[in-house]
C-alpha positions as CSV (number, residue, x, y, z in Angstrom):
1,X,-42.6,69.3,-58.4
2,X,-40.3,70.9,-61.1
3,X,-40.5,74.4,-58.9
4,X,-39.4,72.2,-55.9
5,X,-36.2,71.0,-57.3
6,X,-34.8,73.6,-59.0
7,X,-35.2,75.4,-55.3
8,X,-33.3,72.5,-54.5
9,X,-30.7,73.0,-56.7
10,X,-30.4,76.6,-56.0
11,X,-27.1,78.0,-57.4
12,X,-26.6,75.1,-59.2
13,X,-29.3,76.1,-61.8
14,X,-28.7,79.8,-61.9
15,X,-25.0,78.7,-63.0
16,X,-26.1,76.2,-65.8
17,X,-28.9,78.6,-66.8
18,X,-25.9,80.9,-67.2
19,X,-23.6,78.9,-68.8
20,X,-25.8,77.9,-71.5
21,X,-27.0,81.5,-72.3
22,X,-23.1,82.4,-71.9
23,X,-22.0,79.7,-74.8
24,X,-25.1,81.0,-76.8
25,X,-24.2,84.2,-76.9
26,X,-23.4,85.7,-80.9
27,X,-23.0,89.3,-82.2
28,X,-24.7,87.5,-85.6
29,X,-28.4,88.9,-85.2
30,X,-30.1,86.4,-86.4
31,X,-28.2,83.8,-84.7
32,X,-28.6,85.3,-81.3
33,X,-32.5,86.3,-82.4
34,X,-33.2,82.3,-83.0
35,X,-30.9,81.4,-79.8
36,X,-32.7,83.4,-77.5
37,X,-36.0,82.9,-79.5
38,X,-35.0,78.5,-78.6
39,X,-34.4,79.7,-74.8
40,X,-37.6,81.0,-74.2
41,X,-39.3,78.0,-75.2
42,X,-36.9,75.6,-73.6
43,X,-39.1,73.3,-72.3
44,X,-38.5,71.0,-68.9
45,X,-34.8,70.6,-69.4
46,X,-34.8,67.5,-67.5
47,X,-31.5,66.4,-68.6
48,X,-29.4,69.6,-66.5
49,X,-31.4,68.4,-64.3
50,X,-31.1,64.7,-64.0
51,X,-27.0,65.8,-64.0
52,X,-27.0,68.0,-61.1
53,X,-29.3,65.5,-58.7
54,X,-27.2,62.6,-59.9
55,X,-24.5,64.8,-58.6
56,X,-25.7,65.1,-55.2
57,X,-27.0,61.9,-55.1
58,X,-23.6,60.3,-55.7
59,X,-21.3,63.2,-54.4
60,X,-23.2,64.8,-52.1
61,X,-22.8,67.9,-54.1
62,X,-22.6,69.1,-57.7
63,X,-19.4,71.2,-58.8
64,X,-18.5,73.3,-61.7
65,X,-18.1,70.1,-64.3
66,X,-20.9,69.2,-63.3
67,X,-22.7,71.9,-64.7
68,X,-20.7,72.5,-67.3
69,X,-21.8,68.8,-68.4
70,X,-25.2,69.9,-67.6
71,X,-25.2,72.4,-69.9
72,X,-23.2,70.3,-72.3
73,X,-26.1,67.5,-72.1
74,X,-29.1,70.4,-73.1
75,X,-27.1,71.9,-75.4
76,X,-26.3,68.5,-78.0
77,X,-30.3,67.8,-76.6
78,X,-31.5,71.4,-78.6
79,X,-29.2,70.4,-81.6
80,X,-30.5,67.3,-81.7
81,X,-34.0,68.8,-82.0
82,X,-32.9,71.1,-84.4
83,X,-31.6,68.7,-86.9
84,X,-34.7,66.3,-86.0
85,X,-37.0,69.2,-87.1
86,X,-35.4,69.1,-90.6
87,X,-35.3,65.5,-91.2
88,X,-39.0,64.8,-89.9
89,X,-40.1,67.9,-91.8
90,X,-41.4,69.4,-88.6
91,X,-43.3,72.7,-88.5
92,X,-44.2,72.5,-84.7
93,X,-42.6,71.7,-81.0
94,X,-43.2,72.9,-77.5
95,X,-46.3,74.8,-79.1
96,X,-44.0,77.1,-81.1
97,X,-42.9,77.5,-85.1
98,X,-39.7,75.3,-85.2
99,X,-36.9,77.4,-86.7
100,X,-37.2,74.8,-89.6
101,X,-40.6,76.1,-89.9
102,X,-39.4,79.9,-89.7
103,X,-36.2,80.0,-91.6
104,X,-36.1,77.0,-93.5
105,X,-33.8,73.6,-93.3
106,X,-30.6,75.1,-94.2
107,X,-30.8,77.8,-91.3
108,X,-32.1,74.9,-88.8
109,X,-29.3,72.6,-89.4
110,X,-27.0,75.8,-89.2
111,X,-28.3,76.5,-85.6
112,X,-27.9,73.3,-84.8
113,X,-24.5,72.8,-86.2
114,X,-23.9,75.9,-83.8
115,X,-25.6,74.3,-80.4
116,X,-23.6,71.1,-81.2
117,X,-19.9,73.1,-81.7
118,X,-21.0,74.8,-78.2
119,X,-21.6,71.7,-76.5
120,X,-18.2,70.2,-77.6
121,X,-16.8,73.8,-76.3
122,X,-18.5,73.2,-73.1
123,X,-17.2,69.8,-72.3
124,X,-13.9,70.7,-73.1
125,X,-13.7,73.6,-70.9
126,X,-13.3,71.2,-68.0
127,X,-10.3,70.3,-67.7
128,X,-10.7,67.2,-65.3
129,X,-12.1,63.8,-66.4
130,X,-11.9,65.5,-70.2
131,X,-10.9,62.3,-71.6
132,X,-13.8,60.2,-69.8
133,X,-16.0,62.9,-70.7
134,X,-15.4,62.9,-74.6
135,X,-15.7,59.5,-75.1
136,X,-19.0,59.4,-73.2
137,X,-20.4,62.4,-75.0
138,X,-18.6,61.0,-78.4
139,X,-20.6,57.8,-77.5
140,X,-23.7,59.7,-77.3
141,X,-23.2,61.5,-80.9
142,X,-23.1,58.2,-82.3
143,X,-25.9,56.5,-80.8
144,X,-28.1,59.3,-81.9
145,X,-27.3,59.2,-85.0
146,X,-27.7,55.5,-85.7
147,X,-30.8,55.9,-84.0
148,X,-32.1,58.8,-86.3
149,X,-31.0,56.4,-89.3
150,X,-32.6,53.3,-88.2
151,X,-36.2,55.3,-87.8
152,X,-35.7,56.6,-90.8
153,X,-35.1,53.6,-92.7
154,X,-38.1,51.6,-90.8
155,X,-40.2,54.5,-91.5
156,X,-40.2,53.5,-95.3
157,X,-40.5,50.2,-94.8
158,X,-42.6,49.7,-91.8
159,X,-41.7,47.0,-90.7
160,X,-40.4,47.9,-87.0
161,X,-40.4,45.2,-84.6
162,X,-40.0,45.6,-80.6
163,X,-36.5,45.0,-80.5
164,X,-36.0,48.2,-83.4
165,X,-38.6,50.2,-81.5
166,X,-36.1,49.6,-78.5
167,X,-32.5,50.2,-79.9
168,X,-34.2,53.2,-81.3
169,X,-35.3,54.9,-78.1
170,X,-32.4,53.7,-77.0
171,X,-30.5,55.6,-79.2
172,X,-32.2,58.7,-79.4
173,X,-33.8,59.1,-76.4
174,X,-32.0,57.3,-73.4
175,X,-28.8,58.2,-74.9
176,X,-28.6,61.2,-73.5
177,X,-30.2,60.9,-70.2
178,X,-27.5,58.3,-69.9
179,X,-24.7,60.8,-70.9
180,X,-26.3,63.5,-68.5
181,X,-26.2,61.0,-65.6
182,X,-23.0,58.8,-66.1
183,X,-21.1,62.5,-66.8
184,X,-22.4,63.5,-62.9
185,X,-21.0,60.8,-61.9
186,X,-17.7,60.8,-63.3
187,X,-17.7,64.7,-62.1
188,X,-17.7,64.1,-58.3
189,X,-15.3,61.0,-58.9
190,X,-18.1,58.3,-58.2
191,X,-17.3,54.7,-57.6
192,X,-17.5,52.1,-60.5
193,X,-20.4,50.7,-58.4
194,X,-22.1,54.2,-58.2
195,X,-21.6,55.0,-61.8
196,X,-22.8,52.1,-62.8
197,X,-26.7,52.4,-61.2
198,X,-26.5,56.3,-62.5
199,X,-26.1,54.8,-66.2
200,X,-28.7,51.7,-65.5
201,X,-30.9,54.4,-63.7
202,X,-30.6,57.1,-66.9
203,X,-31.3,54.3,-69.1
204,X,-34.7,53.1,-67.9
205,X,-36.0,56.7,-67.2
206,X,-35.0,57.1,-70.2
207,X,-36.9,54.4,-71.8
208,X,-39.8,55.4,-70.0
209,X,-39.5,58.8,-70.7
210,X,-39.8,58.2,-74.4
211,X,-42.9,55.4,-74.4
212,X,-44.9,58.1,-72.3
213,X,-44.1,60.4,-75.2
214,X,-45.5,57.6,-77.5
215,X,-48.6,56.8,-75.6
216,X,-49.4,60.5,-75.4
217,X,-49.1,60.7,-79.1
218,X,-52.1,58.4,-79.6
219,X,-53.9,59.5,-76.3
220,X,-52.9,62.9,-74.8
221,X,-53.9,66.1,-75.5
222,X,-53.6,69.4,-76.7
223,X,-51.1,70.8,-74.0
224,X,-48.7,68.1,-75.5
225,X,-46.4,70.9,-77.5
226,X,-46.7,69.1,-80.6
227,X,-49.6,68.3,-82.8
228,X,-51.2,65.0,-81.6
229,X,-50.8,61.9,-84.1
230,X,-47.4,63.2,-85.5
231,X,-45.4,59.5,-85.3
232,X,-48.0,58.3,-87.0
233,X,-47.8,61.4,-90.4
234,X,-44.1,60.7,-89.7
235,X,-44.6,56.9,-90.2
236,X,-43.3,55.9,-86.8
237,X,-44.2,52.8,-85.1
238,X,-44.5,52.7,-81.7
239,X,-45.0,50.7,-78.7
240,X,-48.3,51.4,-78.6
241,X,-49.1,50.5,-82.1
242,X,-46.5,47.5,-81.6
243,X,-48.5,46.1,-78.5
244,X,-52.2,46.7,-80.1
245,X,-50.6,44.7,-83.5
246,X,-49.4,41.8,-81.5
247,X,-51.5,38.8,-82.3
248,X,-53.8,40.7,-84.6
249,X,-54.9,39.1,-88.0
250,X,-55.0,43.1,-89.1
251,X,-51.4,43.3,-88.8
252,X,-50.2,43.2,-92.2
253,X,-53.4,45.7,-93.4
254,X,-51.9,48.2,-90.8
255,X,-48.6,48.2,-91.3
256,X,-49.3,48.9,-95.4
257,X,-51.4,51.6,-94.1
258,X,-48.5,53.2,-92.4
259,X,-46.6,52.5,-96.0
260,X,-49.4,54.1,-97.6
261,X,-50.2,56.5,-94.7
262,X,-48.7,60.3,-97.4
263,X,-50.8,59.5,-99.7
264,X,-54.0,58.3,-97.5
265,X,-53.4,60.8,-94.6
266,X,-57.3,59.2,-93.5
267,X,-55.4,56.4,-92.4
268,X,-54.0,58.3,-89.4
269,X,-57.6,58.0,-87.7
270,X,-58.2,54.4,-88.9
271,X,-55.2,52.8,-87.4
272,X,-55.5,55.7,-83.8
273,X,-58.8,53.9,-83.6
274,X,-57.1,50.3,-83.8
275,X,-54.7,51.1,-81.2
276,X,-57.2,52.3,-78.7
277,X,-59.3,49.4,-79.5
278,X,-56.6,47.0,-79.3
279,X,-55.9,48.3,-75.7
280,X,-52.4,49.3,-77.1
281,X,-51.8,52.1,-74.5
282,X,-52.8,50.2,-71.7
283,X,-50.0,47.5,-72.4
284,X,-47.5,50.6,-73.5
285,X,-48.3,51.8,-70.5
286,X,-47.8,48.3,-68.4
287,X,-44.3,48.3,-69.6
288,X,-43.4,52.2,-68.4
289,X,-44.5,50.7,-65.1
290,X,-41.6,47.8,-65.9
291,X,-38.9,50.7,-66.8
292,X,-40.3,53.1,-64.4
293,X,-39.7,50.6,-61.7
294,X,-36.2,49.4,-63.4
295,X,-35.0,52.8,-62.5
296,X,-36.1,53.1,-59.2
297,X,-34.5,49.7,-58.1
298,X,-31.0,51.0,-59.5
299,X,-30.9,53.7,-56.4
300,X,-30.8,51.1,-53.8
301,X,-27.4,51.0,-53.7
302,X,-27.5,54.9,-53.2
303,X,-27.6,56.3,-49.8
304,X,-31.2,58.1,-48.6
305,X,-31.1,62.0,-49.7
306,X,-33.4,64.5,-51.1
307,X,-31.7,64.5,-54.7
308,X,-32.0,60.8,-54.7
309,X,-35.7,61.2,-53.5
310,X,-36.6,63.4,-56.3
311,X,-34.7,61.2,-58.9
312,X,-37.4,58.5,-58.1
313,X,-40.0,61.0,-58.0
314,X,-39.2,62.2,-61.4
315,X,-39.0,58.7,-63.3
316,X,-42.3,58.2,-61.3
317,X,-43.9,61.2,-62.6
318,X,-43.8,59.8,-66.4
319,X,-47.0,57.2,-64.7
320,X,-49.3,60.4,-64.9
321,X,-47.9,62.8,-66.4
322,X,-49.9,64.4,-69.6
323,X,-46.9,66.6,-71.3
């Protein structure tokens, strides 16, 4: 499917592609070693690419601030990684040594401090909308980094309920397909009405989006990109873990095992075998359904066209998919 669209797009993803290795560009060796080192593992760079069919879908065509906010949405996604990497002590992603892993913290954060000043610089080189733009974007930096502090602080305590486990994808992970999305919209001058179901739409895919990612933690496999079982080294309580927990008598032993989880790494296994004895992915995996669904019903008020058919198709994907 990813083949198909990008065909679809056409020029439209030769000239993000371009504009992202463009901004990256640095006469600083090392810099431009670990940039282009980052681009060849780039991964599925769905957010360009929820921005330039959003674009069509409301438009009927994307422009050059709309890939200039495409680029602007992967670019603060890598530096968001980046910095990630170094606070969740992170040796591994998309199957390749994380520059945190290579070079050490201080030289992650640095690239990252770098992909984050280029995605400003990208935003800003549109002229129209730049107001809009910022604030969405400036939006964006905030919720991500309330949503990095909140996981950090329940991952000492463990005591993460739905409603955290929620504002925190929210935050981190739906943030910025919203921000990818909403900017498309505001690019080709979309209605209120038609803004409004690309943010609701970017908001549920990306809910569902993220709870795939936590349900494959506990039961995907090795084509993943990141070790299996890492939420659970990292201390993270997820939905499926939340689900399996509900109405359990086990609850409070498991959650001190996630307390007590660096110094008893056994524990990972102990409380992966709860979960999957609970049924906790199955009833994760009943609410991606809910958001997957959520999505699709915010196109209806979008006319019938092929970037709106692969929009659906995409949210639809995270039912199966296995990385």
């Amino acid at each position: 499917m990813q083949k198909e669209i990008l065909e679809y797009l056409g020029a439209d993803w030769i000239s993000v592609r371009d504009l992202i290795s463009g901004a990256l560009h640095s006469d600083i060796g090392l810099l431009s070693s670990v940039n282009n080192n980052l681009l060849s593992h780039s991964g599925k760079m769905l957010r360009p690419v929820l921005t330039l069919l959003m674009a069509r879908a409301l438009g009927g065509k994307a422009n050059l601030s709309s890939c200039r906010y495409a680029a602007a949405a992967e670019l603060l996604h890598n530096a968001t990684l980046l910095h990630d990497d170094v606070a969740d002590a992170s040796l591994e992603r998309r199957g390749a040594p994380t520059v945190n892993a290579l070079l050490g913290a201080n030289a992650a954060v640095l690239v990252g401090d770098f992909w984050l000043a280029k995605a400003v610089e990208m935003i800003l080189s549109s002229k129209e909308h730049q107001e809009t733009v910022v604030t969405l974007f400036s939006k964006t930096l905030v919720d991500l980094a309330e949503g990095e502090m909140l996981q950090l602080e329940k991952a000492s305590s463990a005591d993460t309920r739905e409603s955290d486990y929620f504002r925190i994808i929210g935050c981190k992970t739906a943030s910025l397909f919203e921000v990818a999305c909403e900017s498309a919209a505001v690019s080709v001058g979309a209605s209120d009405d038609y803004r409004k179901a690309a943010r609701e739409y970017a908001h549920a895919a990306g809910l569902a989006f993220q709870i795939k990612d936590d349900i494959l933690d506990y039961a995907g496999n090795s084509q993943l990109g990141k070790p299996l079982g890492i939420d659970l080294k990292e201390q993270k309580i997820t939905l499926p873990l939340l689900c399996a927990m509900r109405g359990s008598p086990r609850e409070a032993e498991i959650r001190s095992m996630i307390r007590d989880i660096h110094e008893h790494p056994e524990y990972c296994g102990v409380v992966r075998d709860f979960v999957l004895e609970r049924g906790g992915v199955e009833m994760a995996a009943a609410r991606l359904d809910d958001f997957i669904e959520k999505a699709e019903r915010s196109l209806d008020v979008l006319p019938d066209s092929m970037a709106r058919t692969f929009l659906v198709e995409l949210v639809r994907f995270n039912a199966f998919r296995n990385v």
